[in-house]
N, C-alpha and C positions, 0 to 999 in steps of 0.2 A: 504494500500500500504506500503511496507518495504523500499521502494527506501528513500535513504536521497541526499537531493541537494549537488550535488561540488563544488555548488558556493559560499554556506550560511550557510551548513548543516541543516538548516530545514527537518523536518521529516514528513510534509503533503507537497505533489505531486499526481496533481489529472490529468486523462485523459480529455483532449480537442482535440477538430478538430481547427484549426488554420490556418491562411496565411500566407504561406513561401514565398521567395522571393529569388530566384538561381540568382547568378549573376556570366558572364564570361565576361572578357574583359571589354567593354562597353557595354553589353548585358543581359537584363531580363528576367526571364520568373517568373511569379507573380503564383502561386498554392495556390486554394482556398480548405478547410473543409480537411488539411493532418495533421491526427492524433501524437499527442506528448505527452508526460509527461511534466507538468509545477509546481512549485514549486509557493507554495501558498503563498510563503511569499515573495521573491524576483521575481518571475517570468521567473529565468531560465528555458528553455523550451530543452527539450531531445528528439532527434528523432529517428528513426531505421535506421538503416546503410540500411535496403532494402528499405524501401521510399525514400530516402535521392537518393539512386543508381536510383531510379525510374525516380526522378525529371529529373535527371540529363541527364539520355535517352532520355526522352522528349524533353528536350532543345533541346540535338545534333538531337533530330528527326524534329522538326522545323527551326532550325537555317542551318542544313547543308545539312538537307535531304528533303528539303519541305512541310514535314506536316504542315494542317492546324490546328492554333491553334484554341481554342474554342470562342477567342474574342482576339481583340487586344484593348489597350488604348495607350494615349496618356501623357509623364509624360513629365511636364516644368524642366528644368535644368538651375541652379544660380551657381557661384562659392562666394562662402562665402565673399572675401571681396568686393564684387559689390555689395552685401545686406547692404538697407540702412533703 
């Protein structure tokens, strides 16, 4: 691979399927095994503007237009200084 990181400049970046995590407003949608370039040595992760634009449909196809997602869960919410 030729790619070098813009976070670290490291020059090994290897292909992964990974879990994204789109967030709007107060809204998720969790995307499991979506393909990126990750940097071996810090772990910046690079995605493609057309995945990325993919996720993003989905959302508004669930959140606005009723599609059914593939699973829903359930995630606890703390505000940091109530953590004791």
């Amino acid at each position: 691979m030729n790619r070098v990181c813009n976070f670290c400049g490291n020059k090994n970046v290897s292909s992964k399927l990974v879990q994204y995590v789109y967030k709007h407003d107060d809204r998720f949608l969790v995307v499991n095994n979506v393909p990126c370039e990750e940097c071996e040595y810090c772990g910046e992760r690079y995605f493609r503007a057309h995945d990325l634009k993919r996720i993003e449909k989905d959302f508004f196809a669930i959140y606005e237009h009723g599609k059914k997602a593939a699973r829903k869960i359930s995630v606890p919410v703390e505000e940091f200084v109530e953590l004791s």
